[in-house]
C-alpha positions in Angstrom: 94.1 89.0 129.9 95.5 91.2 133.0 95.9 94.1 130.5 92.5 93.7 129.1 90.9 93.7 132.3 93.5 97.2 132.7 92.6 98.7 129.8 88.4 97.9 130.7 88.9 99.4 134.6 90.4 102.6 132.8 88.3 103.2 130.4 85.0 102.3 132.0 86.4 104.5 135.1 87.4 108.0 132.9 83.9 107.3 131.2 81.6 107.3 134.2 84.0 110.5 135.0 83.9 112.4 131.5 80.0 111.9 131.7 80.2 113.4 135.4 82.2 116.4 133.9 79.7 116.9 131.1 77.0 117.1 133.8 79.3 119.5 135.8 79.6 121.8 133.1 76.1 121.5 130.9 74.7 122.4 134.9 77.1 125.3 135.4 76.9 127.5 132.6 72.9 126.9 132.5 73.3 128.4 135.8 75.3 131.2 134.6 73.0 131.8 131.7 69.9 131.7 133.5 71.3 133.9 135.8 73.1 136.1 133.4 69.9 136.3 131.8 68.0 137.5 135.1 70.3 140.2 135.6 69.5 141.5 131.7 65.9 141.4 132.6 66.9 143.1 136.0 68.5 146.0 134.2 65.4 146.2 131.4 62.7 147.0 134.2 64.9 149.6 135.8 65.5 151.3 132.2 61.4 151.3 132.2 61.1 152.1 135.4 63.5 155.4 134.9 61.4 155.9 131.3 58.0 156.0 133.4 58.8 158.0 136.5 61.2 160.5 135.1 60.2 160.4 131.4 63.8 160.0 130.2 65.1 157.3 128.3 68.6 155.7 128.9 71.2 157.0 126.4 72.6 153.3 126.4 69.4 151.3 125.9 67.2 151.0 122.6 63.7 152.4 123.8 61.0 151.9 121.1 57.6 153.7 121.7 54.8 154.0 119.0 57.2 153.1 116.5 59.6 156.0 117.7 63.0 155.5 118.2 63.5 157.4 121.8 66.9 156.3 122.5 69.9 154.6 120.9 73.2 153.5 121.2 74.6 154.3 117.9 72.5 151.5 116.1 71.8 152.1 112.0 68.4 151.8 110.8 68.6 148.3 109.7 69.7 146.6 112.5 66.9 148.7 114.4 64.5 146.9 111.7 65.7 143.6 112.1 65.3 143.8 115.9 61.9 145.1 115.2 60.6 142.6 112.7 62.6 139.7 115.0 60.0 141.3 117.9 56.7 140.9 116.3 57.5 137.1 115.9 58.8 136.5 119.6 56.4 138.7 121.5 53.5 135.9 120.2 55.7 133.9 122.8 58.0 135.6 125.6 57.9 139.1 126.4 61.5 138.8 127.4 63.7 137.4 124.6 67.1 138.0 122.3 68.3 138.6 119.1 71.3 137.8 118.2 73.7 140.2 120.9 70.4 142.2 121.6 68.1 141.3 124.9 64.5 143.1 124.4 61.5 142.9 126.5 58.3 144.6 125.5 56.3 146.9 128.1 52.8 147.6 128.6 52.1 151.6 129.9 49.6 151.3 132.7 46.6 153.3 132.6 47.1 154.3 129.0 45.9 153.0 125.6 49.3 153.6 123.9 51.0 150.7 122.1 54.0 148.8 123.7 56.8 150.2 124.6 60.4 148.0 123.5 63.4 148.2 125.1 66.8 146.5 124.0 70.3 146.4 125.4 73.3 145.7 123.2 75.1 142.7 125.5 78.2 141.8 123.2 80.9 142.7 125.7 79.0 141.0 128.9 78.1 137.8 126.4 82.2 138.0 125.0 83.5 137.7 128.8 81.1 135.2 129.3 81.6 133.0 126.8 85.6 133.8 127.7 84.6 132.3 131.3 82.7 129.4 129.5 86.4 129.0 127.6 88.3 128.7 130.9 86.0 126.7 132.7 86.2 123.9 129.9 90.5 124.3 129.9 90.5 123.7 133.6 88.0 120.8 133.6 90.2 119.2 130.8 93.4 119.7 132.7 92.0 118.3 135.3 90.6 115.8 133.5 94.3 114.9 132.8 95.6 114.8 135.8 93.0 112.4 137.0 93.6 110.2 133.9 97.4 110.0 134.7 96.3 109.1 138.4 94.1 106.5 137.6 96.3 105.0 134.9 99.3 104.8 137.8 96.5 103.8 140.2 95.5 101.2 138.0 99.2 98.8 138.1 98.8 99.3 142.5 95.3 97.6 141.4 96.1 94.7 139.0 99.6 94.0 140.3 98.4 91.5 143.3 96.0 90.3 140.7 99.1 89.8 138.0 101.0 88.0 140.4 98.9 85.5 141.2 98.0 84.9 137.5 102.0 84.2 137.0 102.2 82.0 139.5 99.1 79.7 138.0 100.5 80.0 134.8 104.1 78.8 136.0 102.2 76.2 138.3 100.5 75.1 135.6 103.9 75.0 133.0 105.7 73.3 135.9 103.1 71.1 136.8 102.7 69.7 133.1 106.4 69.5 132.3 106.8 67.2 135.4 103.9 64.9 134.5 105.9 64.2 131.3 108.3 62.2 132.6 106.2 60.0 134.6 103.7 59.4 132.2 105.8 58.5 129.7 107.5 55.5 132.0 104.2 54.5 132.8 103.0 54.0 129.5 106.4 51.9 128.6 105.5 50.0 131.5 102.5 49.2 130.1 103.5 48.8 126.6 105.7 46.0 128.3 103.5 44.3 130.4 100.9 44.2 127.2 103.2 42.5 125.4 102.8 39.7 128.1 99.4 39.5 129.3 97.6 40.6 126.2 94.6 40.4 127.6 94.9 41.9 130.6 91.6 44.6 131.1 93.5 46.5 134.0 96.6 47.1 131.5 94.1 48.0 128.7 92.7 50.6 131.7 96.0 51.6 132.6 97.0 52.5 128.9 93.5 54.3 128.5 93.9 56.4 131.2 97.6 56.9 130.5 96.9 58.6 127.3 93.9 60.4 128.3 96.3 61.9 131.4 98.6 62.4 128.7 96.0 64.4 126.2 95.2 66.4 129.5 99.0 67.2 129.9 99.1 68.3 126.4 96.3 70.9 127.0 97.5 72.6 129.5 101.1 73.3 128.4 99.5 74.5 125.3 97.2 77.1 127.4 99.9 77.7 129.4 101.9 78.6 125.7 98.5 81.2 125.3 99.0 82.4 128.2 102.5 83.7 128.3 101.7 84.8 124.8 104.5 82.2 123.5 101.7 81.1 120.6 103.1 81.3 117.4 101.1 84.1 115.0 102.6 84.0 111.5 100.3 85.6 108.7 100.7 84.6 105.7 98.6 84.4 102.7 96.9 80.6 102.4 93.6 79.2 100.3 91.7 79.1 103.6 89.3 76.2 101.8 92.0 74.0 101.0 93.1 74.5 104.8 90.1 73.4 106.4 89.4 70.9 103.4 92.8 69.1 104.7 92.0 69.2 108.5 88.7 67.5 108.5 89.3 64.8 106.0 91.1 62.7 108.3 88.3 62.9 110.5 85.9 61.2 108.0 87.3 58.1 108.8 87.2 58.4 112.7 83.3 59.4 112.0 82.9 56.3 109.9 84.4 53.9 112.8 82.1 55.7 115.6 79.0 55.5 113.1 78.1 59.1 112.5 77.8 61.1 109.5 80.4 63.9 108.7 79.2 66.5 106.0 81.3 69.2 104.1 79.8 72.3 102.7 82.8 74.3 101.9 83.0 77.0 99.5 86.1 76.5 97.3 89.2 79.1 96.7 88.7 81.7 99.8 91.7 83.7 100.4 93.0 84.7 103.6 96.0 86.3 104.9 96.5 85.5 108.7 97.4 82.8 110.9 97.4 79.6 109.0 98.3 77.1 111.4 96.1 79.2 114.3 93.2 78.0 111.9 93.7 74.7 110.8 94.1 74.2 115.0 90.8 76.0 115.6 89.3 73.5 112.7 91.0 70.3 113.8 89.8 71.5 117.8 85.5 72.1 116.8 85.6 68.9 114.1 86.9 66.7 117.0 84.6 68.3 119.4 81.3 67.6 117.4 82.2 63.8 117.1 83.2 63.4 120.8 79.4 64.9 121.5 77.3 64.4 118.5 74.1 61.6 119.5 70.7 61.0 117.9 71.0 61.4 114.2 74.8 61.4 114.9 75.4 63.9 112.2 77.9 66.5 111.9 78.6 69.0 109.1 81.2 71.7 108.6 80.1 74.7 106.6 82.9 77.3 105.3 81.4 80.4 103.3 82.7 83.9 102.6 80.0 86.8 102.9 81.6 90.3 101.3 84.8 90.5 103.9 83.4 87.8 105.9 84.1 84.5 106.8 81.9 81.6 108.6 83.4 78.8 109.7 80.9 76.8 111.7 80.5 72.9 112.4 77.3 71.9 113.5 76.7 68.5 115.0 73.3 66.8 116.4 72.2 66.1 120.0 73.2 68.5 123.1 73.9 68.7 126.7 74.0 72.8 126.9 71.1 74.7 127.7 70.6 77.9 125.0 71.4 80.5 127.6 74.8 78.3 128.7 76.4 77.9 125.4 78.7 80.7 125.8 79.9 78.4 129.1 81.9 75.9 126.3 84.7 78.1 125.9 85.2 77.9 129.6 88.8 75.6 131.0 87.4 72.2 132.4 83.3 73.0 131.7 81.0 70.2 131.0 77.4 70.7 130.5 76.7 67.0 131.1 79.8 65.3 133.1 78.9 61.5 132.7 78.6 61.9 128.6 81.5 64.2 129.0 84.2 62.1 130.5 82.8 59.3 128.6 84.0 60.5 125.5 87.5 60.9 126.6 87.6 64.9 126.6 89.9 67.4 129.0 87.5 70.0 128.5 90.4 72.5 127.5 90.1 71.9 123.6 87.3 74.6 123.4 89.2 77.4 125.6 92.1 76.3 123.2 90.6 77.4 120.3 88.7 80.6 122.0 92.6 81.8 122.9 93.6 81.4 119.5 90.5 83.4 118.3 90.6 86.2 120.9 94.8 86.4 120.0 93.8 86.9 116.2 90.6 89.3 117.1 88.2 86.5 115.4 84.8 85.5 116.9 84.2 82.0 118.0 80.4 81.6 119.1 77.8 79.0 119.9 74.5 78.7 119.6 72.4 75.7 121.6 69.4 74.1 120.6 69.2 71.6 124.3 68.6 68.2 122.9 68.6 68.5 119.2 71.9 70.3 118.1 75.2 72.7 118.8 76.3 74.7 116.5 79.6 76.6 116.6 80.9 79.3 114.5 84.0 81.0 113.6 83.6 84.3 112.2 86.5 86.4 110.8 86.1 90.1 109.3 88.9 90.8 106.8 89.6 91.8 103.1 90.1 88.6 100.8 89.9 88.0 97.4 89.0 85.2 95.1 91.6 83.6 92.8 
């Protein structure tokens, strides 16, 4: 979880900065270009400025008058054409434009009737160093793009390391604590075990019994989250006919269904494969199945529904009657959450089952979702992406 939240600081952290960077550069070399291109321009209206006062052409520019080729820089006829025929499509649009390496810009004589006058400057070398400068910027940016990355990683342990120790000491709190509840439980429910045996009847043993096991269930939860936790869960793949699987965990809850009146209803498709965590599953199955009976009311039905779509699978147990509004549903998989408390405690739940199974799902990169209808039904679902085949 601490590495997650590690992992999420950095990379939400170097993206906010790569799209800074992006902006850093995309602004500077419009910049450059826009100036870069002013200073072309620049040079243009002094070449026509020399052409008009002094009637002499610059050896270096290409000067275009009447269709007369005044002055070149060692240019062959069919680039000369090209430019030409490039011109009479931009100058419908921009008086000043390029071609390729070459910057033009057409000219109006005043005070004559003559045609236009077109002068274009060979920039290859300026537009080479240029783009050279555009080359360096982007290796400095990225090597400093680095250097940050290595800070922030190293910045990022200062960060979580207050935040990691804490979490240990819960999670070794919460070992401790349930180890040492063991033992006493255990004596008390001899004790009562005993004393039943003597006063049969006796409602306050009968309570002390109830709550014994129901401490006891508790107990069991939260050494098994505190198993997830320190990553102690046991993750075997292995290849398994995930049907069967689920077939054999929620039989024996037909019977417990059939004792508390409600309906349990399979829909499961037969012979999916799977390769993964067999016993992570048939945990996951056992956890939702037992859930839907503790809080299934009106109709009192429940159904669990297995089917395989392409490369994936749904597992999802829907049971009537619920305490969670729609936009809470995702709340379930919280430790110790109960959308109704009375109903809740009534049905003899620790309210860790849920975050059970959502730790099992997250360490196997499944999806465990639920959707709320308040009043009418819950429906939660199990959804795993991965390549399977049929027998």
């Amino acid at each position: 979880m601490i590495k997650t939240a590690q992992r999420t600081f950095i990379a939400i952290t170097m993206g906010i900065l790569l799209i800074v960077f992006s902006v850093l550069y995309v602004g500077v070399n419009t910049l450059i270009r826009f100036a870069y291109e002013r200073f072309v321009e620049n040079t243009l209206d002094d070449s026509f400025d020399a052409l008009i006062i002094t009637n002499e052409p610059a050896p270096d520019k290409l000067i275009i008058h009447n269709d007369v080729v005044l002055s070149t820089a060692s240019l062959d006829d069919e680039v000369i054409q090209q430019l030409l025929n490039n011109v009479k499509t931009q100058i419908r649009h921009s008086d000043f434009s390029n071609y390729g390496k070459f910057y033009f810009k057409v000219y109006y004589p005043p005070n004559t009737t003559d045609n236009v006058i077109l002068i274009a400057s060979d920039m290859s070398d300026t537009m080479q160093m240029m783009f050279h400068h555009f080359l360096y910027a982007l290796f400095y940016m990225v090597i400093i793009y680095l250097l940050i990355f290595a800070l922030v990683w190293q910045l990022s342990y200062k960060v979580f390391q207050p935040i990691k120790t804490n979490f240990e000491k819960q999670k070794r709190f919460i070992s401790d604590a349930s180890h040492e509840l063991r033992t006493p439980l255990t004596i008390i429910s001899a004790n009562a075990d005993v004393l039943k045996q003597n006063y049969e009847d006796n409602q306050w043993i009968d309570n002390i019994k109830s709550q014994t096991q129901r401490l006891d269930g508790l107990v069991a939860d939260m050494l098994e989250l505190a198993k997830l936790d320190e990553g102690q869960f046991k993750h075997v793949k292995e290849p398994f006919d995930l049907s069967e699987s689920v077939t054999e965990c929620a039989l024996p809850f037909d019977a417990v269904a059939f004792e508390k009146k409600k309906e349990l209803i399979f829909d499961i498709q037969p012979q999916i494969n799977y390769v993964g965590d067999k016993n992570g599953l048939k945990k996951i199955t056992s956890i939702l199945i037992d859930n839907a009976i503790k809080h299934s009311s009106g109709l009192n039905v429940i159904k669990v529904t297995l089917k395989r779509d392409n490369s994936k699978i749904e597992l999802s147990v829907y049971n009537t009657g619920s305490s969670i509004q729609p936009k809470d549903a995702k709340k379930i998989f919280e430790r110790f959450y109960r959308g109704d408390s009375s109903r809740s405690r009534a049905s003899g739940g620790s309210g860790l089952g849920l975050s059970i199974a959502k730790n099992i799902a997250d360490y196997n990169k499944w999806k465990l979702s639920a959707e709320s209808v308040y009043n009418e039904s819950m429906t939660i679902t199990l959804t795993i992406k991965s390549k399977i085949k049929d027998k």
